[in-house]
C-alpha positions in Angstrom: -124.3 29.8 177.1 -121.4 27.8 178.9 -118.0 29.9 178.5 -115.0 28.2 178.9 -112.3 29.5 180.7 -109.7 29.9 177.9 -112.0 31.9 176.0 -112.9 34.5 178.6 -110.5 37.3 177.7 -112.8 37.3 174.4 -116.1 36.1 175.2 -118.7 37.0 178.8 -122.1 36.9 179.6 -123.1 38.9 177.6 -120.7 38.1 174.6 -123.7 37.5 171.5 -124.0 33.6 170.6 -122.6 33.9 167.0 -119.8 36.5 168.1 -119.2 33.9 171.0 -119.6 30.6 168.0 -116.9 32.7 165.4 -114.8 32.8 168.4 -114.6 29.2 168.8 -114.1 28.3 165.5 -111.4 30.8 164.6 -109.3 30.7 168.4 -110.7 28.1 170.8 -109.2 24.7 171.7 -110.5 21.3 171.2 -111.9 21.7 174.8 -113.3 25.0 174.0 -115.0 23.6 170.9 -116.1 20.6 172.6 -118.2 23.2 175.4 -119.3 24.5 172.4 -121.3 22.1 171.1 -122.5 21.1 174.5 -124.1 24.7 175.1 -125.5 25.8 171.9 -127.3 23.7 169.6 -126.0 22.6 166.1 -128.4 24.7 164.5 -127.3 27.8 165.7 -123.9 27.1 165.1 -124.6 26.3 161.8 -126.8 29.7 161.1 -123.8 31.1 162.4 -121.3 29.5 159.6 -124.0 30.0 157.2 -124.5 33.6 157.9 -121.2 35.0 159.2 -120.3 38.0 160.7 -118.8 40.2 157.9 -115.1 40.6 158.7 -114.6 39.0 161.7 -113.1 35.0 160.6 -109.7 34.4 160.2 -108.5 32.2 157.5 -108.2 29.5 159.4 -111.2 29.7 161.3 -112.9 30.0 158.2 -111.1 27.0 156.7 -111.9 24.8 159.7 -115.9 25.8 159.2 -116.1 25.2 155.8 -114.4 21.4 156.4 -116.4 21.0 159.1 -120.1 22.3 158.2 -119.6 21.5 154.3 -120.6 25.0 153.6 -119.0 28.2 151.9 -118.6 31.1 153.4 -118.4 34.4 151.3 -114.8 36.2 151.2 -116.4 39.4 153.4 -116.0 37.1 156.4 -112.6 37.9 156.5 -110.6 39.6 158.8 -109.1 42.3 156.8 -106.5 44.8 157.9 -106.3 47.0 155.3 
């Protein structure tokens, strides 16, 4: 998996591939996304919108993936600070 160097404060090595996708989609740049799609297929990104990780989207993160992938994601995606 390529990582970018904007993202690297948040995402290594050994960052997992739908941690390291969520990351993209809720903080990274246009550059960022665009090494995204470049080192992991649209499948997996997709599998990653599909089945989010509980709690860790923002709201625009997840606003930008629903636009983007034409798919809902449930309200448990989101970052809650209570």
């Amino acid at each position: 998996m390529e990582s970018p160097e904007g993202l690297t404060w948040v995402a290594g090595d050994d960052t997992p591939e739908k941690t390291y996708v969520t990351r993209v989609l809720n903080l990274g740049t246009w550059e960022e996304w665009q090494a995204l799609k470049r080192s992991v297929p649209r499948e997996r990104i997709i599998d990653a919108v599909e089945h989010p990780l509980k709690g860790q989207w923002t709201k625009r993160g997840k606003a930008f993936a629903e636009c983007l992938f034409d798919r809902r994601l449930p309200g448990d995606a989101l970052i809650s600070y209570a």
